[in-house]
Structures are given as structure tokens and as C-alpha cells.
C-alpha positions as CSV (number, residue, x, y, z in Angstrom):
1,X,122.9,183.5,53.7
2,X,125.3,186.4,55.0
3,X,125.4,189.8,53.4
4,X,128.4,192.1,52.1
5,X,129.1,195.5,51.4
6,X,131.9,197.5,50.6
7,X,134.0,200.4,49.4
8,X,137.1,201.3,47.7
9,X,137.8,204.9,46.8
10,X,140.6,205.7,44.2
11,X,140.6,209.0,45.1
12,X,142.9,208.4,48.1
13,X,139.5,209.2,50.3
14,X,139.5,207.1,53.8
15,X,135.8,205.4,53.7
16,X,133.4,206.9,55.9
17,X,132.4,204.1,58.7
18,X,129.2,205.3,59.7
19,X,127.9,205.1,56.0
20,X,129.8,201.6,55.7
21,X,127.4,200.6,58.6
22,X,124.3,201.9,57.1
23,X,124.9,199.9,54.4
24,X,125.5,196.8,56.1
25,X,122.3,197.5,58.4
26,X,120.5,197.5,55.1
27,X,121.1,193.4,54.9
28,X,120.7,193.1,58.1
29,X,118.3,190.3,57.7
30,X,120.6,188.4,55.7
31,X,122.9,187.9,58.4
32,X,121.3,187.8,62.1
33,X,124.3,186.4,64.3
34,X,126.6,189.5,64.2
35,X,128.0,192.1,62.4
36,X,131.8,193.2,60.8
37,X,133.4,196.0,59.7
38,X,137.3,196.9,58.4
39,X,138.4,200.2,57.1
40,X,141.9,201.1,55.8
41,X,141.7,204.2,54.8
42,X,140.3,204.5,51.3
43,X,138.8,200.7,51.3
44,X,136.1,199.3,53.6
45,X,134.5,196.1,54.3
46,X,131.6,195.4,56.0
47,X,129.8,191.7,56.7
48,X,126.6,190.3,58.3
49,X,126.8,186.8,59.5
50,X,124.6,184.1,59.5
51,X,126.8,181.2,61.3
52,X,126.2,178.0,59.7
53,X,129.8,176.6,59.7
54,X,131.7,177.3,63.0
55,X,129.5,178.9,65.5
56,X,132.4,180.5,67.1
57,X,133.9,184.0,66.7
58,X,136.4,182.6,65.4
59,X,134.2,182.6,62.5
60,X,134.0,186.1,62.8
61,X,134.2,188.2,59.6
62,X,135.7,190.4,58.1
63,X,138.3,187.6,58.4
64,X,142.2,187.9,57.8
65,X,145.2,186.1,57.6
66,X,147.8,185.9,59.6
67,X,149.4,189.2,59.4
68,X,146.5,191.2,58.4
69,X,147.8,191.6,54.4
70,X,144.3,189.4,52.7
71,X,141.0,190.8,54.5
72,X,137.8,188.6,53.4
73,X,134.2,189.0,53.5
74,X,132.4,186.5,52.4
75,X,128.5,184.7,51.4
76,X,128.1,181.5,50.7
77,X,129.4,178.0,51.0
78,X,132.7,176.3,49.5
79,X,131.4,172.3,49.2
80,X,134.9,171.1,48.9
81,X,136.6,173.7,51.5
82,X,137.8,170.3,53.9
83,X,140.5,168.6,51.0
84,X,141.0,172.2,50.1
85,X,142.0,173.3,53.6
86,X,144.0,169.5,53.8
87,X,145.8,170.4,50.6
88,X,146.6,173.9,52.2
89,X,147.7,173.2,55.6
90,X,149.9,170.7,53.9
91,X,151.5,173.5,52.0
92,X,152.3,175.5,55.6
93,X,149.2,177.3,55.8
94,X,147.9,177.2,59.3
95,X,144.3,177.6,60.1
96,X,142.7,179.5,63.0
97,X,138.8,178.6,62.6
98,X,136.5,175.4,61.3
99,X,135.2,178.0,58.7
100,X,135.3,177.5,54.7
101,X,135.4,181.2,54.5
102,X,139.2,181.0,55.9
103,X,139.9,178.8,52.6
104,X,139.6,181.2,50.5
105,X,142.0,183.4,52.2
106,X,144.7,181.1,52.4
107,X,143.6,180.0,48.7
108,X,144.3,183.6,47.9
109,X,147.5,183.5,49.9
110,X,148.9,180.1,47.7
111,X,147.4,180.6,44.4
112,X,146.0,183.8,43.5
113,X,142.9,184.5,41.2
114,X,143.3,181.2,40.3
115,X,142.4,179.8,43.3
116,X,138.8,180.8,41.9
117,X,139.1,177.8,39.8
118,X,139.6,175.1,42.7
119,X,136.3,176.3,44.8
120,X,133.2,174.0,44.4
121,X,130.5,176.0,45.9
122,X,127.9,179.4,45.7
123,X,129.7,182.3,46.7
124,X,130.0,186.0,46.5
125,X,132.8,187.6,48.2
126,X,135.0,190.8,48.3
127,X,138.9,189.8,49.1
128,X,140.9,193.0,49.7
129,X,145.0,192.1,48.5
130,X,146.5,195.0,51.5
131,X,149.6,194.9,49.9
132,X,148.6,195.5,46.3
133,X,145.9,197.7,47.6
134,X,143.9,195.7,45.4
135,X,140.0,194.7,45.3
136,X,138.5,191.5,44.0
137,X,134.9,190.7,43.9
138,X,133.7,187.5,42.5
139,X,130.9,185.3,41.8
140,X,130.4,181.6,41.5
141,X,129.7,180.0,38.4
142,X,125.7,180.1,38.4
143,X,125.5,183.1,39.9
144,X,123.6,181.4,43.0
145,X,124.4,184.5,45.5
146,X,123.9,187.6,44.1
147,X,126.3,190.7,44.2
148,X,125.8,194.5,42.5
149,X,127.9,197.4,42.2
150,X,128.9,201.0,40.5
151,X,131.6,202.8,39.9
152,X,130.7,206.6,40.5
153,X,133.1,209.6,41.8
154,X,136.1,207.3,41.7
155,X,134.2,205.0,44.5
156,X,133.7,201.4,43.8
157,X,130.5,200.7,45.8
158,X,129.3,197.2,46.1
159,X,126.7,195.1,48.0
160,X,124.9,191.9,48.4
161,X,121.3,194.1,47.5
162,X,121.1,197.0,45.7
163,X,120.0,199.1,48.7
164,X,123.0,198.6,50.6
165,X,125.0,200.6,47.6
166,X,121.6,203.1,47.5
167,X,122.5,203.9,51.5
168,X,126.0,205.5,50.2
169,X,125.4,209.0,49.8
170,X,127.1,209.5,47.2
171,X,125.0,207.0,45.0
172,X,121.5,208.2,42.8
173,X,118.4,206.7,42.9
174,X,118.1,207.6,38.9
175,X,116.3,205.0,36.9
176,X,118.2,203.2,34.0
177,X,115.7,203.5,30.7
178,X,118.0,200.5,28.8
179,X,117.3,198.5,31.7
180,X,113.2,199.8,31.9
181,X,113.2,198.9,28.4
182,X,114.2,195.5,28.9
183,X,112.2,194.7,31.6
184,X,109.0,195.9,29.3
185,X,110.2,194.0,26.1
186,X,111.3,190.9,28.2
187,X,109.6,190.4,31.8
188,X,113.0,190.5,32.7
189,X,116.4,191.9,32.4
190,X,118.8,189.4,30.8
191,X,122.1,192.2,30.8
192,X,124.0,193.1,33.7
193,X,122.0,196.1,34.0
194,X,119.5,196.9,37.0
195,X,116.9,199.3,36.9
196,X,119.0,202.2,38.8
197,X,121.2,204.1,36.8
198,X,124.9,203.0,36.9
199,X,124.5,199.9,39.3
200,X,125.2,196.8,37.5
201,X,125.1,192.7,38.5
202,X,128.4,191.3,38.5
203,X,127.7,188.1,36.1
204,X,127.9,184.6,36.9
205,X,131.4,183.0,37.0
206,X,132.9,186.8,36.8
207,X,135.6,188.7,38.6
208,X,136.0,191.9,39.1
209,X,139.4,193.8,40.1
210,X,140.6,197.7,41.3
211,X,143.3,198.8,43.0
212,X,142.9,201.9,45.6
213,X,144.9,204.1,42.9
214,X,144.0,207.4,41.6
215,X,142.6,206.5,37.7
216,X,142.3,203.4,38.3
217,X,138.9,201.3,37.0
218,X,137.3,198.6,37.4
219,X,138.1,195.3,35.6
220,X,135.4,192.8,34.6
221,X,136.3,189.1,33.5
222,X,135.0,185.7,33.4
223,X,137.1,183.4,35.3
């Protein structure tokens, strides 16, 4: 169990790394053995480790590539990440930990979204595309690790727990009545809604996208 948290501003804003902190503090207990944070300009990343695969610091994330262009934070495990990496490294891809986490950024690197389709595992990550400016968040196919965000001011805010995007400043604590109502009707809330206002659960076997461009919105789809 690791936790993530993140931010990606449209507005052009460059992410403030003292609140990135706070909210990676906030899941602090998810990941004892260290801590991570990247921040270019309007995007930030921030991880907390618990080291399961790789004890090194080479296993250290936020984790790039070779020249810095895919940034990855990432929770979970990747079952098949060995014939993955084989397949990879066979394709030129040269690998600088033990980790399965680096899989997915090479993954990335050869095949794209669609490299979401080759990973046999429980996983939530962020995967910031430098180049593209673009974000990608995405979820494994039962939804085993858990991942929330909002959209509010032209900030995608994001996190492992919902108190890691309520220790952004710029997020409310409102309560969401559709969600209060299903959680009286049902025991439970069966939507991608959450009891605060505005943060939602990204679904099981979903992606979502933005790129750090002014108007630009979030993108939800099953992969």
C-alpha cells in the first residue's frame, strides 16, 4: 500500500509545494519508508512509499524515465511486470530498478494508453506525459486501490483518500445531498459520487486524462 496525490492546474498556475506536501502527509500511513514529490510548474506529484518490491532508492518515486519526459507515481502491484519488463527491454528499453512501478513507465513510453490493457495487477497511478503536458490517472479493473478526485478552479486535484484533496485549500468541505441520499436509501453509495461536494471516485477499469491547458477538462473512460 503506497499513497498518491497530485495536481494539475489549467490555469497555467505553478502548484504550490508546501500544500502538495500536506496532502501527501495526509497518507502518510499508507506509505511509511519515504516520501516524493515533483513539481513542473502547473502539475505536481507527490508519493508515499511502502517498499515491497526493490528496497532500494532506486525504487524511489516519483519515478521517471530516462530523460525526465514520463513522471510516475504509483500504488499497487503489476503481477505480470517480470515478462512485461522481458518483452520491453527486448524492445530497447533499459531499466534502472527491480521495481514493477518502472514497467509502467516504459509501458507508457512503447505503447501508450494501451499499455493499460497488458498490466495484470491492482493499481492506481498518476502518469504525467511532460511533453504533451498531459495527465493520466487510472484504475485497475476491480477497482482494488482506490483513487478520488475534483475538478474545481481549473485544478485537477487527486488523491489516494479523500483527505489528501480536502488539505488543498482551494477544495470545500460542502456535503453532496445526491450522494447523502444514496447513502440513506442504500447503506451505500453505488455512483461515483462521495459524500463531499464535487469529489468523485474514479471507477473501476477507468482512465482519466487532462492536459495542463487553459479550458481544458477532464476526460473519463473505461479502458
Amino acid at each position: 500500500m503506497c499513497g498518491i496525490a497530485g495536481v494539475l492546474d489549467t490555469t497555467g498556475a505553478p502548484v504550490s509545494m508546501a500544500s502538495l506536501k500536506r496532502m501527501t502527509d495526509c497518507v502518510a500511513h499508507r506509505g511509511p519508508d519515504g516520501e516524493g514529490h515533483y513539481a513542473f510548474g502547473p502539475v505536481g506529484l507527490g508519493h508515499r512509499r511502502l517498499a515491497i518490491i526493490d528496497l532500494s532508492e532506486a525504487g524511489h518515486e516519483p519515478m521517471a524515465n530516462e530523460d525526465g519526459s514520463v513522471i510516475l507515481i504509483f500504488n499497487g502491484e503489476i503481477y505480470n511486470f517480470q515478462p512485461l519488463r522481458a518483452e520491453l527491454e527486448a524492445l530497447g528499453h533499459r531499466f534502472s530498478s527491480q521495481t514493477d512501478s518502472e514497467v509502467l513507465v516504459h509501458g507508457y513510453e512503447e505503447w501508450g494508453d494501451d499499455a493499460l490493457m497488458r498490466l495484470n495487477g491492482m493499481f492506481a497511478f498518476a502518469l504525467f506525459d511532460r511533453p504533451r503536458r498531459r495527465l493520466l490517472l487510472a484504475r485497475d479493473r476491480f477497482g482494488v486501490k482506490p483513487l478520488y478526485w475534483t475538478f474545481t478552479g481549473g485544478r485537477l486535484i487527486f488523491g489516494s483518500e479523500i483527505k489528501s484533496i480536502l488539505a488543498h485549500p482551494e477544495v470545500s468541505r460542502n456535503v453532496s445531498y445526491p450522494a447523502l441520499n444514496e447513502y440513506f436509501s442504500f447503506q451505500n453509495i453505488f455512483s461515483d459520487l462521495t459524500l463531499f461536494d464535487g469529489i468523485r471516485l474514479l471507477q473501476p477499469g477507468s482512465l482519466l486524462t487532462i492536459e495542463a491547458t487553459a479550458g481544458d477538462q477532464p476526460r473519463v473512460r473505461t479502458w
